[in-house]
C-alpha positions as CSV (number, residue, x, y, z in Angstrom):
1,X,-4.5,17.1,-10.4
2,X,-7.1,20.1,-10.0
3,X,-8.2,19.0,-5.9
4,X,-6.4,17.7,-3.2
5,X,-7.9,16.6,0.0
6,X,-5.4,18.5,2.7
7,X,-5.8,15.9,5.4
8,X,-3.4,13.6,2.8
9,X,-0.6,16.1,3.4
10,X,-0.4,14.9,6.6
11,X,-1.5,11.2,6.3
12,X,-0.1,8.3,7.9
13,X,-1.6,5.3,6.6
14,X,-2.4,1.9,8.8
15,X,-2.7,-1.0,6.2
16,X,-5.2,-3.5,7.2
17,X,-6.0,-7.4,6.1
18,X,-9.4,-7.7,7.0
19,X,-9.5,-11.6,7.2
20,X,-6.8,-10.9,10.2
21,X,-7.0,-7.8,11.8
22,X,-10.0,-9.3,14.8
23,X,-12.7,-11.3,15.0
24,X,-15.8,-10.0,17.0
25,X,-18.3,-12.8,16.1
26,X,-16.4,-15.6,16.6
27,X,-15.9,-17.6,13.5
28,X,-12.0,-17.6,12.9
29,X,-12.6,-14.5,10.3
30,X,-11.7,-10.7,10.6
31,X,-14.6,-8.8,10.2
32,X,-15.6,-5.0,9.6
33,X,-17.0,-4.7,13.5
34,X,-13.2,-5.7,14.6
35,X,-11.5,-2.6,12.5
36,X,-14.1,-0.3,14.2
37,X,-13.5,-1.9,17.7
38,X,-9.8,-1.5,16.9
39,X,-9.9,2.3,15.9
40,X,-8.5,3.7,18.5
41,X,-5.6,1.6,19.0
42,X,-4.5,2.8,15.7
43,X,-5.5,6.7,16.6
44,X,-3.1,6.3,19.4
45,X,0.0,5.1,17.5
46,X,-0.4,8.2,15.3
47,X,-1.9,6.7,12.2
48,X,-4.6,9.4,10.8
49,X,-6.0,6.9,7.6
50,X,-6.4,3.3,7.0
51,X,-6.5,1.4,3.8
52,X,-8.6,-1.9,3.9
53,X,-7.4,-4.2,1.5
54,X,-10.5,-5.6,-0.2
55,X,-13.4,-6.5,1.7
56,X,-16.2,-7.1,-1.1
57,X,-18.0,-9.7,-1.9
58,X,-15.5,-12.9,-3.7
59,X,-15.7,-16.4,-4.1
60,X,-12.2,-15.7,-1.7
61,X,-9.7,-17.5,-4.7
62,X,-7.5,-14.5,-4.5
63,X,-8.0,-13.1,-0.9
64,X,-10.5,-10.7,-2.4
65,X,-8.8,-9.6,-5.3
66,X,-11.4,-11.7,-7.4
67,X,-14.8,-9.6,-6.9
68,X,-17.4,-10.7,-7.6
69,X,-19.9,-7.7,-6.8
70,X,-18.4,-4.4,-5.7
71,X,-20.9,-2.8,-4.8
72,X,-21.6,-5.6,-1.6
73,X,-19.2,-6.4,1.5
74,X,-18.4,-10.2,1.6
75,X,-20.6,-11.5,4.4
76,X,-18.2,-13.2,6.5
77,X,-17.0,-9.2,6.7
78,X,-20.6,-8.3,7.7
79,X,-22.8,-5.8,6.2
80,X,-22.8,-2.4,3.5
81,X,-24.4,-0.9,7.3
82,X,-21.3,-2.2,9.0
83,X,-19.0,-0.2,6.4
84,X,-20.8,2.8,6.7
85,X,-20.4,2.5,10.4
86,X,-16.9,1.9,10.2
87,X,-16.7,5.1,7.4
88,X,-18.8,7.2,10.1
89,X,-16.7,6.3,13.7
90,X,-13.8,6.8,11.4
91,X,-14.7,10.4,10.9
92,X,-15.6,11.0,14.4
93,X,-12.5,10.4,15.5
94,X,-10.6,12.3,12.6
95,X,-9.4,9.5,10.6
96,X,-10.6,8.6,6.9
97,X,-10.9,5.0,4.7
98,X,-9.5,4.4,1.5
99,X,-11.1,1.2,0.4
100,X,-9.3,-1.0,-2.0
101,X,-10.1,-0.6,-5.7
102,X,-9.4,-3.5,-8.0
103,X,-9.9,-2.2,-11.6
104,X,-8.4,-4.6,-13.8
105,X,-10.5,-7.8,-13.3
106,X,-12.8,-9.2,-11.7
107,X,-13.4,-12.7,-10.9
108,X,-14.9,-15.3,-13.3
109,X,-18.0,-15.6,-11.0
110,X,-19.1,-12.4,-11.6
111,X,-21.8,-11.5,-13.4
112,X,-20.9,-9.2,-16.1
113,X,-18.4,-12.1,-17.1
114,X,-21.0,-14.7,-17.0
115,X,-23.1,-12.5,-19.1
116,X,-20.0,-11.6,-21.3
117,X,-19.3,-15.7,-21.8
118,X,-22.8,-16.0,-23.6
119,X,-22.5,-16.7,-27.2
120,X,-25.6,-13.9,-28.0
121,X,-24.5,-10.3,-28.5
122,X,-25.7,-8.5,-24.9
123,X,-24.3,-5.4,-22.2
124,X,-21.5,-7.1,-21.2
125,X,-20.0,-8.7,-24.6
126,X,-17.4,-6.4,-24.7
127,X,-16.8,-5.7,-20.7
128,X,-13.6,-8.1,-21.1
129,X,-11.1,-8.6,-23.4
130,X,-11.7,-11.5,-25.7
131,X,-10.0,-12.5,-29.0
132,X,-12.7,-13.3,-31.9
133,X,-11.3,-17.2,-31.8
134,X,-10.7,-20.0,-29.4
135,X,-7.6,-20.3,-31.2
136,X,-6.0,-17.1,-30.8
137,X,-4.8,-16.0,-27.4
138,X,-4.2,-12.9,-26.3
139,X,-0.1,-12.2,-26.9
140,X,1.4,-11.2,-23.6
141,X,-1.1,-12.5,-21.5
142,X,-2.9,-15.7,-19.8
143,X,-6.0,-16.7,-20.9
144,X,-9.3,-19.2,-20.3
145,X,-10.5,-20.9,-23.3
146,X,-13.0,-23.5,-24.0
147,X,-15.4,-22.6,-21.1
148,X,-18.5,-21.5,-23.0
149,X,-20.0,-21.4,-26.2
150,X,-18.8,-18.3,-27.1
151,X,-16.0,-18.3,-29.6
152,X,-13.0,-17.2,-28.2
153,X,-10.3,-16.6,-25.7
154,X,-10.5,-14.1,-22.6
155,X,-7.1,-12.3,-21.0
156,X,-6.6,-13.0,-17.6
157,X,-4.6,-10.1,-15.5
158,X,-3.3,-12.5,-12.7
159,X,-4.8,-16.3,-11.5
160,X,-6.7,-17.8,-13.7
161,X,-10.0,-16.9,-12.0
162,X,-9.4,-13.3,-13.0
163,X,-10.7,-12.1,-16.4
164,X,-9.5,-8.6,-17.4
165,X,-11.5,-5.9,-17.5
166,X,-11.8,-4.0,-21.3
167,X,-10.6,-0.6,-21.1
168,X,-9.3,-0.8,-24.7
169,X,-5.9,-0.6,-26.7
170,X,-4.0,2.4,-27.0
171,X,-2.6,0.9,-30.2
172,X,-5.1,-1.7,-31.5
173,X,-3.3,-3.8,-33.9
174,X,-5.8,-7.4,-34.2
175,X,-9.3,-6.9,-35.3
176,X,-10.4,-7.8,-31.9
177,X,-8.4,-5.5,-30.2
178,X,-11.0,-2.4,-29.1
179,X,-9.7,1.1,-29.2
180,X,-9.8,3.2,-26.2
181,X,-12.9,4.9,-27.5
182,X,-15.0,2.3,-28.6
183,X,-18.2,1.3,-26.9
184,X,-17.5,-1.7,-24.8
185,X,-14.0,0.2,-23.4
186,X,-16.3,3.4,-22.7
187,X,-19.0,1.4,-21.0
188,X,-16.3,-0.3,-17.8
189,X,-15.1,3.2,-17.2
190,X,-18.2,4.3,-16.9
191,X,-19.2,1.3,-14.2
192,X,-16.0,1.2,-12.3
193,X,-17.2,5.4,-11.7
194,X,-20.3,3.7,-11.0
195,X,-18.4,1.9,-8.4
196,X,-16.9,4.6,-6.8
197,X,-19.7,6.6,-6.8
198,X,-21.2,4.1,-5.1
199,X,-19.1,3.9,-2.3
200,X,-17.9,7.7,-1.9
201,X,-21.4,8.9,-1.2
202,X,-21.1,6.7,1.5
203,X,-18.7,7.8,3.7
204,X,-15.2,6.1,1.8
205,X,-12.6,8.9,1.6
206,X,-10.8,7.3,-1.4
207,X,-9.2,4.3,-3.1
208,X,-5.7,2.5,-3.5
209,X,-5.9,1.5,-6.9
210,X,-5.0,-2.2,-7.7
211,X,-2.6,-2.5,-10.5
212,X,-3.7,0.7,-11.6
213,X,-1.2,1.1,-14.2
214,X,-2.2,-1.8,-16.2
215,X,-5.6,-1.0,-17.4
216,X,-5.3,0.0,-20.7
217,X,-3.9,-2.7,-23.1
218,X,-0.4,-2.4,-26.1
219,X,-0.2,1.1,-24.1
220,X,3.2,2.7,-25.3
221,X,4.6,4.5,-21.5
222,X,1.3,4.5,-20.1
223,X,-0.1,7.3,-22.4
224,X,-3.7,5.4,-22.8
225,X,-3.8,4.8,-18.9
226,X,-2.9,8.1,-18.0
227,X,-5.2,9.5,-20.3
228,X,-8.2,6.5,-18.9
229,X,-7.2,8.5,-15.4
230,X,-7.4,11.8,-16.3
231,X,-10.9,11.4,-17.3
232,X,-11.7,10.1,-13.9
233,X,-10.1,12.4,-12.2
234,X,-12.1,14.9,-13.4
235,X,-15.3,12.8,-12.9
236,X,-14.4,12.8,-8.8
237,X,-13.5,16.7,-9.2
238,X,-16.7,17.5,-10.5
239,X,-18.6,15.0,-7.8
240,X,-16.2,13.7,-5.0
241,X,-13.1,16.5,-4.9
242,X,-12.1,15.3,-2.2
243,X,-11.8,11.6,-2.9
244,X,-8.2,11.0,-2.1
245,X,-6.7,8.6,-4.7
246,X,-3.3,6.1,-4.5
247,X,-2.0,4.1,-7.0
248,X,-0.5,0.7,-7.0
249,X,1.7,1.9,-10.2
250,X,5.5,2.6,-9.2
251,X,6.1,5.5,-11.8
252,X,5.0,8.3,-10.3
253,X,5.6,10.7,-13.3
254,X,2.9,8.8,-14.8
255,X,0.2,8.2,-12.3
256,X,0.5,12.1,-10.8
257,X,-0.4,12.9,-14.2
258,X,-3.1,10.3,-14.4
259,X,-4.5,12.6,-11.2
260,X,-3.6,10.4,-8.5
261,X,-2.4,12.4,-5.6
262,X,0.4,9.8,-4.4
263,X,2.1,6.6,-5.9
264,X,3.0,3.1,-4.1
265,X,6.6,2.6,-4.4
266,X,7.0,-1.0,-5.6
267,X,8.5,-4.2,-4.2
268,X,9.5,-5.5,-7.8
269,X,10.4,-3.9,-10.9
270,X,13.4,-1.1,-11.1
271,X,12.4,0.5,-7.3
272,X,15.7,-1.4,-5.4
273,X,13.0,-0.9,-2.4
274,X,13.8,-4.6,-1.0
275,X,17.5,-3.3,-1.1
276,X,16.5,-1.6,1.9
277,X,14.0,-4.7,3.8
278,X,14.1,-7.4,1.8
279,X,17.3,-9.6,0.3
280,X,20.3,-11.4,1.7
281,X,22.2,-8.4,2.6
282,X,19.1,-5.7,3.4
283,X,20.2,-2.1,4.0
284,X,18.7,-1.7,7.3
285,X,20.2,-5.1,8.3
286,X,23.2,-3.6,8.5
287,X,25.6,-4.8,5.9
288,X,23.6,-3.6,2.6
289,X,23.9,-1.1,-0.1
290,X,20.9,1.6,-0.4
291,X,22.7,3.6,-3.4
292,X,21.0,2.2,-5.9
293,X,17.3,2.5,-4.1
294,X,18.5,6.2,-3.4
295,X,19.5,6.9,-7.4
296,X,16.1,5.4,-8.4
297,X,14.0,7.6,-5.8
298,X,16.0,10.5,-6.7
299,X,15.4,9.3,-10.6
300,X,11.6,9.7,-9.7
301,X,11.2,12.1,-7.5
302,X,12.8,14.6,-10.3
303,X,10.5,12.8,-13.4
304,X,7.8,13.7,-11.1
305,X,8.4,17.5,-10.9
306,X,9.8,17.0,-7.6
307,X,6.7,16.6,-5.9
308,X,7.8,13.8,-4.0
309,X,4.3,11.8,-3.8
310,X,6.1,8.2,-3.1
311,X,4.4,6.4,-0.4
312,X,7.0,3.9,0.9
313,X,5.5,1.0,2.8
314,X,7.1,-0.9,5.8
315,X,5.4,-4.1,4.0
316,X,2.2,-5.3,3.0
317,X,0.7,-8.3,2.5
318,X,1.9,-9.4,-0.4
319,X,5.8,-9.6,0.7
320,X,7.9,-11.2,3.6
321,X,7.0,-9.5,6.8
322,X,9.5,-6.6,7.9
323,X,10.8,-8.9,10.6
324,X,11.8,-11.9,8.5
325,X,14.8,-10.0,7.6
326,X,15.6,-6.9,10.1
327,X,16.3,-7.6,13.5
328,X,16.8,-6.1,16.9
329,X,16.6,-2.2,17.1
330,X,17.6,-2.2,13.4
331,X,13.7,-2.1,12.9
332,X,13.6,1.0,14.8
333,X,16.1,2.6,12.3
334,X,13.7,1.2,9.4
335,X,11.3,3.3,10.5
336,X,13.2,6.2,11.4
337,X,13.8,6.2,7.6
338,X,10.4,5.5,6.6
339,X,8.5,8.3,8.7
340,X,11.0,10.9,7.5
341,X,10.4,10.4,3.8
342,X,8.1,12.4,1.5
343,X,4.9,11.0,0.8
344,X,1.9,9.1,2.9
345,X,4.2,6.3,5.0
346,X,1.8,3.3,5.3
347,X,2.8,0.9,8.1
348,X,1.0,-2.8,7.5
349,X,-0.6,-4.3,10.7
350,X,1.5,-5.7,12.9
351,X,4.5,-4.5,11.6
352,X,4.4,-1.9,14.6
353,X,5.0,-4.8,17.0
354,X,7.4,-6.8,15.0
355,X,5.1,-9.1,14.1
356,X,6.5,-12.4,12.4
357,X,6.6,-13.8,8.9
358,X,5.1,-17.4,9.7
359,X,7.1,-19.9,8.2
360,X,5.5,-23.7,6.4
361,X,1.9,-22.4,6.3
362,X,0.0,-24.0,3.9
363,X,-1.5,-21.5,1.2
364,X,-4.4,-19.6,2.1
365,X,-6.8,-18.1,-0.7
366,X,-3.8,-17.7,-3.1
367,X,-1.8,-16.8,-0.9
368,X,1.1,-19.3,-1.6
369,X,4.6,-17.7,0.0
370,X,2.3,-14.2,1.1
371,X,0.5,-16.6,3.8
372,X,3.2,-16.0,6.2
373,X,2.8,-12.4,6.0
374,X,-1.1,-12.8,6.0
375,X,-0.9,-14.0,10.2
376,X,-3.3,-13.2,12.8
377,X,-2.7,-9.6,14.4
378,X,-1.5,-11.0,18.0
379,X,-3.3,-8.4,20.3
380,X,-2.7,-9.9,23.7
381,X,-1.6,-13.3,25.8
382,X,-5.2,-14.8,25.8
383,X,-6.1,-17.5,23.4
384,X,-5.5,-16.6,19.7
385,X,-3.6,-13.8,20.9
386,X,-6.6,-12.5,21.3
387,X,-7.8,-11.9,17.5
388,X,-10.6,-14.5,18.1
389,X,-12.7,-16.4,20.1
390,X,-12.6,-19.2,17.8
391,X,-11.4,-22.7,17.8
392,X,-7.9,-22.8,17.2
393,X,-8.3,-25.0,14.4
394,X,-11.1,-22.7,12.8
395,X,-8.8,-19.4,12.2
396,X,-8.0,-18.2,8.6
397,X,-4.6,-18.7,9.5
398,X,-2.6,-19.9,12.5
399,X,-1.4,-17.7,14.9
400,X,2.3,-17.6,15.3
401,X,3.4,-20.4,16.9
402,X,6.4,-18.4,18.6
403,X,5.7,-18.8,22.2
404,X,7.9,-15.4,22.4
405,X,5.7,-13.8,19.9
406,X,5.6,-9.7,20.4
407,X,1.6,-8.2,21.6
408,X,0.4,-5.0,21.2
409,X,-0.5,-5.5,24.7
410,X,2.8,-5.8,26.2
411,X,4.4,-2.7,23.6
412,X,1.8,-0.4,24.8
413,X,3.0,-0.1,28.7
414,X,6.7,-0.9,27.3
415,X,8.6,2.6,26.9
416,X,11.5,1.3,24.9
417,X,9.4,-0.9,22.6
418,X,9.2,-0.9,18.6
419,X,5.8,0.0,19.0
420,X,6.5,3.0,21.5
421,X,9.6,4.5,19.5
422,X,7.0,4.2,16.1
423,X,4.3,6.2,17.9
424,X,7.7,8.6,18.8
425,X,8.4,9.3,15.4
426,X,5.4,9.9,14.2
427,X,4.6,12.5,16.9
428,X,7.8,14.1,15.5
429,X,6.7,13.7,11.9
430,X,3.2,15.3,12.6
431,X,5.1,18.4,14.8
432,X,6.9,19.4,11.4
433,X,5.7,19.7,8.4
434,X,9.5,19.4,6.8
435,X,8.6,16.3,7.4
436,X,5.9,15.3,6.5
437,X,4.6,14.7,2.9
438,X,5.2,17.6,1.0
439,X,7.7,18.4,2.4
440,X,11.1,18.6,0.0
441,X,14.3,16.1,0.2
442,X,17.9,16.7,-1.0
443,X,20.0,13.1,-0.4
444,X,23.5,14.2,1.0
445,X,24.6,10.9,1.7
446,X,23.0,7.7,-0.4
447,X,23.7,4.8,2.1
448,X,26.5,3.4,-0.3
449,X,28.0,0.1,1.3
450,X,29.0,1.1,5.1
451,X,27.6,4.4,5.0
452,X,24.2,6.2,6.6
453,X,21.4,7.3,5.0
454,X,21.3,11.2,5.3
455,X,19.0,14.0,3.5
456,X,17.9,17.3,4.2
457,X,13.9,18.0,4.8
458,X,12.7,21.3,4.1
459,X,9.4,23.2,3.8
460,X,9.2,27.2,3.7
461,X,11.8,28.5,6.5
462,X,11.9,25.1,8.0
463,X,14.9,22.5,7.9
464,X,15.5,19.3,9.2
465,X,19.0,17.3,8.9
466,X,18.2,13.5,9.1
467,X,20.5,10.9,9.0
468,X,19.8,6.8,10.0
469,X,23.1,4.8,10.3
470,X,22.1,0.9,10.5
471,X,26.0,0.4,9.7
472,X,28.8,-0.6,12.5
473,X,31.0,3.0,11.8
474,X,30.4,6.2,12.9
475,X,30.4,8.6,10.1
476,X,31.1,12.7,10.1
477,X,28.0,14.2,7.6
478,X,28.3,17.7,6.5
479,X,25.2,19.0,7.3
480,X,24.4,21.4,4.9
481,X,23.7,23.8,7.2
482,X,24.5,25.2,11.2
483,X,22.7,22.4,13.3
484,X,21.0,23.7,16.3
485,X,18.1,21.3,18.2
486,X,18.1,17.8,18.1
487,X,14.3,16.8,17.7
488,X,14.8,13.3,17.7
489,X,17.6,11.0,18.3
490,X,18.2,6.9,18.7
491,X,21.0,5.3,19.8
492,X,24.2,6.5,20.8
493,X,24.2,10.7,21.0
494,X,25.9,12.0,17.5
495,X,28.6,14.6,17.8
496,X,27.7,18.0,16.2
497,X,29.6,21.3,15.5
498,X,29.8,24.0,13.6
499,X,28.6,22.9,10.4
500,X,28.7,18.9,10.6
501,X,27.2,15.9,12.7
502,X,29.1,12.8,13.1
503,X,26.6,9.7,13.4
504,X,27.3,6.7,15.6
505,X,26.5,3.3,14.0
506,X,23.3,1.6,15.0
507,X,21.6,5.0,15.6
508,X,19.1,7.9,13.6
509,X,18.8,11.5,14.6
510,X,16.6,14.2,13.3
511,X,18.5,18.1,13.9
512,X,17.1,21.3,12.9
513,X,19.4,23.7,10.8
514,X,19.6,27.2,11.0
């Protein structure tokens, strides 16, 4: 990782789904226009970046995540223009856009696979992987067969709609299996830096990477993958250094040394991050167990040199909302937690208001069990909650039916909302950079059943004891140093002396040690 954009240090992200964020031109859909109209409700919560999930042109079977031309924004979205202009206010008021990059695959439609289906030799032959026979599928993975005259089967990454991209085998072991280095693997990373390319020199700031771990196929511990980023990383030094880059991988030893600057931490796999949101006993519920999230994060953060580049997301829109499962001011300790870790904290629309995970919706674009978390952003008490002028019946998805459901409306003039203590803590985040991203973490108490949460923050001369107890029982912490101001507290005051600071339940506190 030879660049770094310095405004990531800093960085807290706003995720946004496009289809539901607001509707300016009155056809049920989000649009492009309604993120710009909406910038600077997200300046003034604190958020500094957003990252759109994908807004390019799809036949819409996967929400987007099938493209079918990335180098066009789907027209119920609007225009390229309108992106620009989004890119361009963006800057103007200090913020920056990390589109949504989906590597892997594409979507059948498109037309390097319709190109690649043909049974004559041509470009895009080898642009996905496909076995030499329709009777051999690829091992380990889905795949469409019988669909053109060409003789053989094509890997799918996800649906069946998606075709994956060819970026080679690390270890080629069938005589159809391409090597990392062979024409047709060279030629997709050459468009997908076409892609960006494309893109940066129009204003984007960067890319989440979609299943960016994946790309390279029999890859023993990501070497190939790793190796496949490295080379593009030092394609966007030499062009774009200061494309920020953030990778929907979950091993961040890996994709820092790919030349990502910052790694999503995972809702599946080894993380243990819905041990803290998401399971029948949730940390932050108050009757959970975070040791085991706290042993994994520690088991990363040291595998990745202790740089501490996890971005830990309040949700997004692929799981239940935040809300499903924490309740009450617990959510206020949820974030308390998440906007005093390392890394870029991204917060998923609506989650600031304690938006709803909308149960019995039928599935939307794929979006099967996600649709609840896929709702309308409910912006005020007019009709639609104000995302849309639209028929009711015309939306992408119902609004929450809730006749209670939380506004951003009503949060914004409400002192001792979720919304108002968010836009707290991040004020508090941005005022120290202990704090904030790069800033170093040593656990001192893991959150074991009944216990808090506490770590110690530190950059240069500065730091910060923090501690979040979503538990019942106060608890006396050790501080690991002389506490002296309290910069932020929630809840019931703690008790501090010397060297310790006993935590009341149901309440977070941020002190600075001398």
């Amino acid at each position: 990782m030879n660049k770094r954009p310095e405004w990531l240090d800093s960085a807290v992200f706003y995720e946004i789904y496009p289809q539901s964020f607001k509707d300016t031109d009155g056809d049920g859909i989000g649009n492009i226009n309604g993120i710009t109209e909406k910038l600077p409700y997200i300046k003034e919560l604190g958020c500094t970046a957003i990252w759109i999930n994908p807004c390019f042109d799809s036949p819409f079977g996967d929400a987007g995540y099938d493209v079918r031309d990335y180098l066009k924004v789907a027209p119920r979205y609007g225009t390229n223009d309108d992106l620009v202009r989004l890119f361009d206010e963006a800057h103007r008021l200090d913020m920056h856009i990390l589109l949504d990059l989906v590597p892997g695959h594409t979507s059948w439609e498109h037309p390097w696979f319709r190109e690649s289906m043909k049974a004559e030799r041509n470009e895009f032959t080898d642009r996905y992987v496909w076995t030499d026979s329709i009777w051999e599928s690829p091992e380990g993975y889905g795949s469409l067969r019988g669909i053109s005259d060409r003789d053989g089967s094509c890997a799918v990454n996800f649906f069946t709609h998606q075709p994956a991209l060819n970026y080679g085998f690390y270890k080629p072991s069938r005589p159809w299996q391409q090597s990392m280095d062979s024409e047709g693997a060279l030629a997709t990373r050459e468009a997908m830096k076409d892609v960006m390319r494309f893109w940066l020199s129009k204003g984007c700031d960067g890319f989440r990477v979609d299943m960016a771990g994946s790309l390279v196929k029999n890859d023993e511990d990501g070497k190939g993958t790793v190796a496949l980023w490295q080379d593009i990383r030092a394609f966007l030094d030499k062009e774009f250094p200061e494309a920020a880059m953030v990778s929907e991988w979950g091993e961040p030893r890996q994709s820092l040394a790919g030349g990502f600057h910052m790694d999503f931490l995972l809702h599946f796999g080894e993380s243990h991050y819905n041990d803290l949101f998401r399971c029948a006993k949730p940390y932050f519920g108050g009757e959970g167990d975070a040791s085991a999230f706290v042993a994994k994060y520690i088991d990363s953060y040291e595998r990745s040199e202790r740089k501490g580049l996890i971005c830990i997301p309040s949700g997004n829109h692929d799981m239940d909302r935040l809300a499903k499962h924490i309740k009450g001011d617990n959510r206020k300790l949820a974030f308390a937690f998440l906007l005093s870790m390392p890394g870029a904290p991204y917060i998923y629309y609506g989650d600031e208001i304690g938006m709803n995970y909308v149960e019995g919706l039928v599935s939307k674009e794929g979006g099967y069990n996600r649709t609840g978390s896929r709702s309308p952003m409910q912006w005020d008490s007019t009709a639609n909650a104000g995302f849309s002028t639209a028929p009711s019946e015309k939306l992408y998805i119902p609004i929450d039916p809730d006749p209670a459901r939380p506004t951003a409306e009503a949060q914004l003039n409400d002192a001792g909302s979720l919304r108002s203590e968010i836009k707290k803590l991040i004020c508090v985040r941005q005022a120290h950079k202990a704090l904030q991203s790069l800033g170093e973490i040593k656990f001192l108490c893991d959150g074991a059943y009944g216990k808090p949460l506490a770590y110690i923050r530190s950059s240069g001369e500065e730091r910060i004891f923090a501690a979040i107890n979503p538990t019942s029982a106060a608890c006396e912490l050790n501080a690991g140093g002389k506490p002296g101001e309290i910069i932020y507290s929630f809840g019931p005051e703690p008790e501090i002396t010397e060297d310790s600071v006993t935590i009341k339940g149901g309440s977070a506190v941020f002190v600075k040690l001398s």
